[in-house]
C-alpha positions as CSV (number, residue, x, y, z in Angstrom):
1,X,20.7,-18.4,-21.4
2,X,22.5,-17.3,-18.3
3,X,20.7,-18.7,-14.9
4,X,19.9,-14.4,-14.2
5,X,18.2,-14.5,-17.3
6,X,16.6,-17.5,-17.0
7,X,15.1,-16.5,-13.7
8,X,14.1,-12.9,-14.7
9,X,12.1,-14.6,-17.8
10,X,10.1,-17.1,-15.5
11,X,9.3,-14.0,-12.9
12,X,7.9,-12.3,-15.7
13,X,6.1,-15.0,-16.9
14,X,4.3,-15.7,-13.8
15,X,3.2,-11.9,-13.6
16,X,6.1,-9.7,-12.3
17,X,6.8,-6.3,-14.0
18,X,9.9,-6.1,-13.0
19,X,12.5,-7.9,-11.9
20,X,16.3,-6.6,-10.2
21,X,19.1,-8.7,-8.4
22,X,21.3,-7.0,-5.5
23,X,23.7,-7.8,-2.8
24,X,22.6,-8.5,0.9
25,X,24.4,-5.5,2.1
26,X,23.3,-2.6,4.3
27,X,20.3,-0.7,2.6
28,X,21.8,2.5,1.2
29,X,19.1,4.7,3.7
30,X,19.6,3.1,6.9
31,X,20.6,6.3,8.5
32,X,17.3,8.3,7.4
33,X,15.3,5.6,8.3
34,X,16.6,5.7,11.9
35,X,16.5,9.4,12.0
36,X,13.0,8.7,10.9
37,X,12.4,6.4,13.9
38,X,13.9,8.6,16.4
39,X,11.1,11.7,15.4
40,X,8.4,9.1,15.8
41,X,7.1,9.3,12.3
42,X,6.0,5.9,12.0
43,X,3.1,6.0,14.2
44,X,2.1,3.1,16.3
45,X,3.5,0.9,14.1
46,X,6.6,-0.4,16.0
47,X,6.9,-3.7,14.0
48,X,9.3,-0.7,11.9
49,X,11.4,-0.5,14.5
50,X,13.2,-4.0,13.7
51,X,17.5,-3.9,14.3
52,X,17.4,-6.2,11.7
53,X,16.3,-3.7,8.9
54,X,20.4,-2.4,9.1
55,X,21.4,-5.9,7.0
56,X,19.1,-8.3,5.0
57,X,22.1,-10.9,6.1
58,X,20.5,-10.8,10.1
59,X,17.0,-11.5,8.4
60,X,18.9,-14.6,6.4
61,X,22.8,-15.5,7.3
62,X,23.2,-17.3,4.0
63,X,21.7,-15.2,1.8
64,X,24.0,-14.3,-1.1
65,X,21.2,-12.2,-3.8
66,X,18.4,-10.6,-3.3
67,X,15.5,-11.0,-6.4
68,X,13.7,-8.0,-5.6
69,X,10.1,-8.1,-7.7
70,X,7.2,-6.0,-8.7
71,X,4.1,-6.7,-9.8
72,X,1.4,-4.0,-11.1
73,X,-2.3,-3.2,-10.1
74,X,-5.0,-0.7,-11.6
75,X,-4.3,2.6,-12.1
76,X,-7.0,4.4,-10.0
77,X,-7.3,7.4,-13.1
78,X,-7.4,4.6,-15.9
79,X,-9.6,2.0,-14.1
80,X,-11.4,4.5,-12.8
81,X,-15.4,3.6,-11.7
82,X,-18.0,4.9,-12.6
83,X,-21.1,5.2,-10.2
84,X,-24.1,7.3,-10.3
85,X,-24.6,6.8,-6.2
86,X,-24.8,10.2,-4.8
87,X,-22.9,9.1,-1.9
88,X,-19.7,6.8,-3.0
89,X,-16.6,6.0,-0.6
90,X,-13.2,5.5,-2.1
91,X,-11.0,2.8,-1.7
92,X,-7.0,2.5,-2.7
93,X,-6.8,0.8,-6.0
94,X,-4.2,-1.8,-4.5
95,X,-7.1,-3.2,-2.5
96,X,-9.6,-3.2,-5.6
97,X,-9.3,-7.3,-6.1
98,X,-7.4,-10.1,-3.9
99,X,-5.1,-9.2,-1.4
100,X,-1.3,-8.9,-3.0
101,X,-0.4,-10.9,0.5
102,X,-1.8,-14.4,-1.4
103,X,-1.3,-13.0,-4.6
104,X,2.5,-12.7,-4.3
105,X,3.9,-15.6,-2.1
106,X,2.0,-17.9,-4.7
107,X,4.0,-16.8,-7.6
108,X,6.8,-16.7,-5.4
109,X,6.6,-20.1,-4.6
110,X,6.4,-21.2,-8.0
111,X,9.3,-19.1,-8.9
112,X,11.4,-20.2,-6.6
113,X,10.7,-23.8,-7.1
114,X,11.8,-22.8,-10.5
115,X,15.2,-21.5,-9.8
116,X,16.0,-25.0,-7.1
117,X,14.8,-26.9,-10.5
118,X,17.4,-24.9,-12.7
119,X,20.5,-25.1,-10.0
120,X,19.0,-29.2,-9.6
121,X,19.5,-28.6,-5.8
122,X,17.7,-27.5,-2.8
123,X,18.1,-23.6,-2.6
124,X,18.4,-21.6,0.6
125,X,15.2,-18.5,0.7
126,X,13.0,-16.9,2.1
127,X,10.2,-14.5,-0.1
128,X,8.8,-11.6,1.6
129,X,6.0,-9.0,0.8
130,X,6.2,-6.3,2.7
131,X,5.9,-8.8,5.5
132,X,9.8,-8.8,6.4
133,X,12.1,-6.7,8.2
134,X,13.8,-5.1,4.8
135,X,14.1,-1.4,3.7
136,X,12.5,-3.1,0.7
137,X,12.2,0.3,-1.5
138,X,16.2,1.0,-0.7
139,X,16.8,-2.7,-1.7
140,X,14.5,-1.8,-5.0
141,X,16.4,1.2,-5.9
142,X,19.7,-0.7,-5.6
143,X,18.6,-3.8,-7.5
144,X,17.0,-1.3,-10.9
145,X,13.8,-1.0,-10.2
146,X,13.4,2.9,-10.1
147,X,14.1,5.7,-7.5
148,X,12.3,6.4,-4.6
149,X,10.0,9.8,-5.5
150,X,9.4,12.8,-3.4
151,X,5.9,11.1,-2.7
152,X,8.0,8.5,-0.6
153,X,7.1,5.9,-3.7
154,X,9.3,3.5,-6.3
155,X,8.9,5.2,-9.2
156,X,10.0,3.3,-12.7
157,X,10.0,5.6,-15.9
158,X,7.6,3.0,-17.9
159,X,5.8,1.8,-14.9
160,X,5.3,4.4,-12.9
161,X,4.7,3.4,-9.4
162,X,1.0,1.6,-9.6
163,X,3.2,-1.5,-8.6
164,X,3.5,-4.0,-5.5
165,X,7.4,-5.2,-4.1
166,X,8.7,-8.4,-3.0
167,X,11.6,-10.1,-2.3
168,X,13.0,-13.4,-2.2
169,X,16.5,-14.3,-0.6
170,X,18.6,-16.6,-2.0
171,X,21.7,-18.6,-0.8
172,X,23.1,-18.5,-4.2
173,X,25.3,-15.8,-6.2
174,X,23.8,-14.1,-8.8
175,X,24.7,-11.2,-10.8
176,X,23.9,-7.9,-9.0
177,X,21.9,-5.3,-11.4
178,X,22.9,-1.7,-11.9
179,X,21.5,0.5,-9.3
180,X,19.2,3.0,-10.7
181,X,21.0,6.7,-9.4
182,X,18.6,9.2,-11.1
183,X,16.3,11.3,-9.6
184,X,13.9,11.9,-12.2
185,X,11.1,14.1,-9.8
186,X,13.5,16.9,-10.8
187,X,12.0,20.4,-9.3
188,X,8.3,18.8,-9.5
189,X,6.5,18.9,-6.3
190,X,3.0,18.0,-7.4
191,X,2.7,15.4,-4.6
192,X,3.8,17.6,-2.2
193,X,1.5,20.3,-3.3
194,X,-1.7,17.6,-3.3
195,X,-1.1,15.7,-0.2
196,X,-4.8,16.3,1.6
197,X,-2.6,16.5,4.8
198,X,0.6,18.1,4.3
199,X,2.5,14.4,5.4
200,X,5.0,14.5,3.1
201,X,8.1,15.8,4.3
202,X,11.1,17.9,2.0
203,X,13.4,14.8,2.8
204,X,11.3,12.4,0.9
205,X,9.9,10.9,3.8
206,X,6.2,11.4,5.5
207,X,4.8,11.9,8.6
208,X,2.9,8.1,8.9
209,X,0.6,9.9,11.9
210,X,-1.3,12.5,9.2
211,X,-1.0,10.2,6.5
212,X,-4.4,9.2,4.8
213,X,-3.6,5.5,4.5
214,X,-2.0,4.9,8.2
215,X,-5.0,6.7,9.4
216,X,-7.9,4.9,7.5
217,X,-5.4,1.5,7.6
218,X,-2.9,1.0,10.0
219,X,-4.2,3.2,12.7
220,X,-6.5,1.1,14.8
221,X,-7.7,4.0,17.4
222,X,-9.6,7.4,16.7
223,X,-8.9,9.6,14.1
224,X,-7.7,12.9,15.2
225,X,-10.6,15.2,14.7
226,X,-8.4,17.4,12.7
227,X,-7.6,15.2,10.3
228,X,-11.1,13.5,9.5
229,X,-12.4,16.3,6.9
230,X,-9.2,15.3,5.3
231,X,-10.8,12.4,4.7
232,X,-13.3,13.3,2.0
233,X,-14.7,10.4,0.8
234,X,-11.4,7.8,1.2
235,X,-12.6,5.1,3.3
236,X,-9.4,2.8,2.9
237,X,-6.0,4.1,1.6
238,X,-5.1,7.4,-0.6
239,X,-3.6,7.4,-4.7
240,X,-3.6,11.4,-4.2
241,X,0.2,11.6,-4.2
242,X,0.3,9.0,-7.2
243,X,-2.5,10.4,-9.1
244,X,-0.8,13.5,-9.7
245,X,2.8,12.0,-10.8
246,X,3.3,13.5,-13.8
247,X,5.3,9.5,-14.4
248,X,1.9,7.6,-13.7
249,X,0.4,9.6,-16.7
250,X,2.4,8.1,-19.3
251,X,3.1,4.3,-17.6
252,X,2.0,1.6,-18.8
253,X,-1.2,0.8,-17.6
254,X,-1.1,-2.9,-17.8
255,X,-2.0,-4.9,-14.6
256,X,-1.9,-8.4,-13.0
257,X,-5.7,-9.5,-13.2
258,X,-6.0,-10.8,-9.7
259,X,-6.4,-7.2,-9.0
260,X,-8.8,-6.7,-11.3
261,X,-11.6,-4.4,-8.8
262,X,-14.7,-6.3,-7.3
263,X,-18.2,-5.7,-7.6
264,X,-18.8,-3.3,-5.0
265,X,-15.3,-2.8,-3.5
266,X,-13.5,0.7,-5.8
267,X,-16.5,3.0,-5.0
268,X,-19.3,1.6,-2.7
269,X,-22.5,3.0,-1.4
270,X,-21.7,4.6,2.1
271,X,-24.5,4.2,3.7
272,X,-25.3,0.3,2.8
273,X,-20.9,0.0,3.8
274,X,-22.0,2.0,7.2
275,X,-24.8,-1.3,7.7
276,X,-22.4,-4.2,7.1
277,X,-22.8,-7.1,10.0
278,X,-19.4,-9.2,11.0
279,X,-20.2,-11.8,8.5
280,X,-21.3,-10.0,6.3
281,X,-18.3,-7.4,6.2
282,X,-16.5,-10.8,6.4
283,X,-17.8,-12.2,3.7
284,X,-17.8,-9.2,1.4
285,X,-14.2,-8.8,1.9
286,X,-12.9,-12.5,1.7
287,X,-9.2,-12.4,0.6
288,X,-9.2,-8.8,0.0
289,X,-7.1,-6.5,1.6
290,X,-9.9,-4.6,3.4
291,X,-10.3,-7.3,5.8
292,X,-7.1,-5.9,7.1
293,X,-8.8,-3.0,9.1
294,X,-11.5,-5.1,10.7
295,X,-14.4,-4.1,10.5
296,X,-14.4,-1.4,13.0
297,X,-11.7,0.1,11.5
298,X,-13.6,0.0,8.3
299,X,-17.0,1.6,9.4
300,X,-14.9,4.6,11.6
301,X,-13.8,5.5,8.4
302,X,-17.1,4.9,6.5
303,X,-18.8,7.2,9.3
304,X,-16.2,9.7,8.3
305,X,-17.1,9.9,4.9
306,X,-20.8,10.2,5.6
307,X,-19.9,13.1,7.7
308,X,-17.8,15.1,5.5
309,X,-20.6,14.7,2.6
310,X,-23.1,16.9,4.7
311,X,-25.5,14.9,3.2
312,X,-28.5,14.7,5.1
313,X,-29.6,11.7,3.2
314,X,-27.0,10.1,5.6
315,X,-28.2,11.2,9.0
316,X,-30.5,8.0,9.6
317,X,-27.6,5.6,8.5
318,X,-25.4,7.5,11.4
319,X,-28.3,7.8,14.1
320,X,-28.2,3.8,13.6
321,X,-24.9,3.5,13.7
322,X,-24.5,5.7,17.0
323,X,-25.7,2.0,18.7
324,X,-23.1,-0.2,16.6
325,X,-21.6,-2.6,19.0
326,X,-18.2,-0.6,18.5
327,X,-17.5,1.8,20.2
328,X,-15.0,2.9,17.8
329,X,-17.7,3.1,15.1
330,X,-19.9,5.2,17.8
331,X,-17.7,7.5,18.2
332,X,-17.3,8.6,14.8
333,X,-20.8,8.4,14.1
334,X,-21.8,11.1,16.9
335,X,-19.0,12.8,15.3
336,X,-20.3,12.7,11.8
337,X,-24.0,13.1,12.6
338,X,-23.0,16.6,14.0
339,X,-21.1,17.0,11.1
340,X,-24.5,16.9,9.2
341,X,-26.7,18.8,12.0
342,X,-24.6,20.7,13.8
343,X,-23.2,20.2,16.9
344,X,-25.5,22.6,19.0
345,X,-29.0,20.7,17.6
C-alpha cells in the first residue's frame, strides 16, 4: 500500500470522513476573498484579514502537501430533539457535544505521529482547525473534498456538508488529489430563499454582519435591533441554509460520537438558560463550543429568544434579568421584556 493510502486509511480510522491531498499553492479564491475584505463583510472579525491567507507556504515554508480532513457531526433534521418545553432555544448542531477544537487536534496528533512512524523520520507540520490563516474550504475543494455551495458551505455528494475541516501541513511530497470542479447546486437556490436574514450573497459569499451565527457567535456587542426577530428561537449558530440542501437530505447521516448532543445543550429551557450564574454557565458548557461566546454573549441571545416568543410566561425571567451584572445581557432583556409588554406599558 502506497504511503497516500496508507495515511488516508489511518485518518479514517481515527474518525475522518474524508480525506484529500493538495499542493501548498495560492488558494484558487484569493481574489474573492479580498474583494470580500475590501466590502467589509467579515464583520469585526479582522483575524480574516491575514496576508498570509494568499499562500499556505507563508503559514509553513517547508510545507510540500497539504492533508486536508473532515470529520462529520449530527445532522440537526435526523438528530433532531424532541422536547415538550413550551419555551426551547436552539443551538447549531456542531456545538451539540465537545468542542471539534479538542476533538480534532487529538486525532490529528495521533495521525500525524502515524505518518513520522511510516516515513521512520521526524516530519515537518503543523495541523490546523479553523484556527490557521488558510482559505481552508478553497484548499478542500482543490484537495476532493466537494465544492463550495451557494450557502457558502463544502458540500460532498454522500456527505453533504454536516462535516468539520482541518488541515495538517506536511514537509513531505505526496500525491495531490483530483480537484473536485462541479457545481452540483445547479439552478437551486433553496438556501438563498431560507436564509432568516437575506446574508447570502449571488457570489457565493455572505454578508458575516446579518448572518445568524456571527451575530449569536462571533459578534461580541449588541445585536442590531433589526436583526434580533430574526432570531427566533436560535440562541447559538443557524443549520437554516443546510437544513434545506436538497444534498443534506440524502447524505449519509453517520457521525463522530464525540458530538453526540448533551443533556440539555440541542434545545434548552430559555428561561432556566436566561438564570445561569458564571460557574454554573461554566460548568454546564465545559469543553463545549458554547463556552465560546461567554456567557454574556450567551444570555444576549437567550434574552432574544424570550423576546421573540411573546410569551408572557417569560416576562419574570426578563424583569430578573434587567439587573444581570452585564450590561450586555440588560440591554437585551429591556429589549425583550418590551417585546412581551409593549414598549409604551
Amino acid at each position: 500500500m502506497s504511503l497516500k493510502n496508507s495515511i488516508k486509511d489511518e485518518a479514517h480510522r481515527l474518525g475522518f470522513a474524508l480525506t484529500g491531498i493538495t499542493k501548498p499553492e495560492p488558494p484558487p479564491h484569493w481574489q474573492a476573498y479580498e474583494h470580500w475584505l475590501t466590502m467589509g463583510r467579515h464583520g469585526s472579525m479582522d483575524y480574516l484579514n491575514d496576508p498570509r491567507r494568499a499562500d499556505p507556504r507563508l503559514v509553513m515554508p517547508e510545507c510540500c502537501s497539504i492533508l486536508m480532513l473532515a470529520m462529520s457531526y449530527p445532522s440537526p433534521i435526523s438528530s433532531a430533539q424532541s422536547t415538550s418545553l413550551r419555551m426551547a432555544g436552539r443551538v447549531a448542531a456542531y456545538a451539540w457535544g465537545r468542542d471539534y477544537h479538542l476533538v480534532l487536534p487529538e486525532r490529528m496528533k495521533l495521525l500525524t505521529s502515524f505518518i513520522e512512524t511510516q516515513v521512520g523520520r521526524s516530519v515537518p507540520h503543523r495541523w490546523y482547525t479553523d484556527t490557521g490563516p488558510l482559505l481552508e474550504r478553497g484548499l478542500a475543494q482543490r484537495a476532493g473534498l466537494g465544492w463550495i455551495g451557494k450557502n457558502t458551505c463544502l458540500i460532498h455528494p454522500k456527505t453533504g456538508s454536516y462535516f468539520l475541516l482541518a488541515e495538517i501541513l506536511l514537509g513531505i511530497e505526496l500525491e495531490p488529489d483530483t480537484p473536485f470542479s462541479a457545481d452540483r447546486c445547479g439552478t437551486c437556490t433553496r438556501c438563498i430563499t431560507a436564509c432568516p436574514t437575506g446574508c447570502i450573497l449571488p457570489d457565493r459569499t455572505l454578508d458575516a454582519r446579518r448572518c445568524l451565527s456571527y451575530l449569536t457567535i462571533e459578534n461580541k456587542n449588541e445585536i442590531p435591533t433589526d436583526l434580533r426577530p430574526k432570531l427566533g428561537n436560535r440562541i447559538f449558530g443557524c443549520d437554516t441554509c443546510q437544513e434545506v440542501c436538497p444534498w443534506n437530505r440524502f447524505a449519509n447521516q453517520e457521525h463522530d460520537p464525540d458530538f453526540n448532543p448533551r443533556a440539555g445543550v440541542p434545545n434548552p429551557d430559555l428561561v432556566a438558560e436566561l438564570a445561569l450564574k458564571p460557574q454554573e454557565f461554566n460548568r454546564k458548557f465545559k469543553d463545549n463550543p458554547v463556552l465560546r461566546s461567554k456567557r454574556r454573549g450567551y444570555l444576549r441571545n437567550v434574552a432574544v429568544a424570550l423576546g421573540n416568543s411573546g410569551d408572557p410566561a417569560a416576562f419574570q425571567a426578563l424583569e430578573r434579568a434587567v439587573q444581570d451584572i452585564e450590561p450586555l445581557v440588560r440591554e437585551h432583556a429591556v429589549w425583550a421584556r418590551d417585546q412581551i409588554r409593549g414598549p409604551n406599558r
